[in-house]
N, C-alpha and C positions, 0 to 999 in steps of 0.2 A: 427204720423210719417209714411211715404209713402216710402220705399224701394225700389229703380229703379237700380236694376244692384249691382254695384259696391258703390253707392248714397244711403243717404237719404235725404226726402224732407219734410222740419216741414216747415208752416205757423205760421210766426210769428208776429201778426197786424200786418196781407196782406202783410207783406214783408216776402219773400220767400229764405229759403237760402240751398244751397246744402251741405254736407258732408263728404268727402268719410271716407266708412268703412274701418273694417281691414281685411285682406286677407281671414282670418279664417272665418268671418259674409259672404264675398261674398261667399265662398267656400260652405258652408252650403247652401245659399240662396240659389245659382246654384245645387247645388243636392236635394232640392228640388223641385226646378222650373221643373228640369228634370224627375223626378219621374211625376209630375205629368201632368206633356207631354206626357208619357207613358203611366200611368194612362186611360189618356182619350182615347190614341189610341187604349188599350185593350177594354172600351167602347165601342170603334165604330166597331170593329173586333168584337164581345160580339151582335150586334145589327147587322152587319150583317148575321152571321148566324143563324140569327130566322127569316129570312124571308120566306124559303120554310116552316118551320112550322107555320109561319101563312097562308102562300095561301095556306095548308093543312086543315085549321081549315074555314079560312073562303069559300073554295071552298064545307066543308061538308064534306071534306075524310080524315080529321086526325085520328090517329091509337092513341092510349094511347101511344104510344112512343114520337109521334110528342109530344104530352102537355109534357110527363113527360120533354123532351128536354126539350121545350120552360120554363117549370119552373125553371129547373137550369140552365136556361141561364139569368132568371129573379135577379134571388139569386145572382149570380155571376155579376150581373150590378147592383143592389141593395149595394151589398160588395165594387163595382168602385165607385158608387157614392159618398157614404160615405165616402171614403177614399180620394175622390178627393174634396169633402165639406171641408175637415180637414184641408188639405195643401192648398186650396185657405183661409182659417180662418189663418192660419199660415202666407200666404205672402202677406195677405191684401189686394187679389185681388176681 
C-alpha cells in the first residue's frame, strides 16, 4: 500500500483503487513528510560548509582544525542520513 497525501493507493489485480485516510494518519503522514524536508535541508547546510575545509585539505594547507571540522561535519550528515533512511522506510518512499 502507496500513501500519497491524504490517499492510499493498493493494487488490486491491476485494478487500482484510492482511499482516503483519517485525519489523524494524514496529520502524522504530514509531520513526517516535514521532518524530513528538514532533515535533508540540514544535509545540504551540513555539506555546505565543508567546502573551505576541503579546498583546505586538497590545496595542502589544512590545519588539524580543518579535518577535525570536517569530521564532525562528517558524523553530523552520517546522523542526517540515517535519520532520513528511516522516515523514507516509514513513508515508503
Amino acid at each position: 500500500m502507496k500513501k500519497l497525501g491524504i490517499f492510499t493507493i493498493e493494487n488490486l489485480a491491476k485494478k487500482a483503487y484510492i482511499e482516503k485516510v483519517s485525519e489523524e494518519e494524514y496529520n502524522s503522514w504530514k509531520t513526517k513528510r516535514d521532518t524530513l524536508i528538514s532533515l535533508k535541508q540540514q544535509l545540504i547546510q551540513v555539506d555546505d560548509k565543508s567546502a573551505r575545509a576541503i579546498r583546505a585539505i586538497v590545496a595542502g594547507t589544512a590545519t588539524e582544525e580543518d579535518k577535525a571540522f570536517l569530521a564532525d561535519l562528517e558524523t553530523q550528515a552520517s546522523s542526517l542520513r540515517l535519520r532520513i533512511k528511516q522516515l523514507e522506510d516509514t513513508l515508503g518512499e
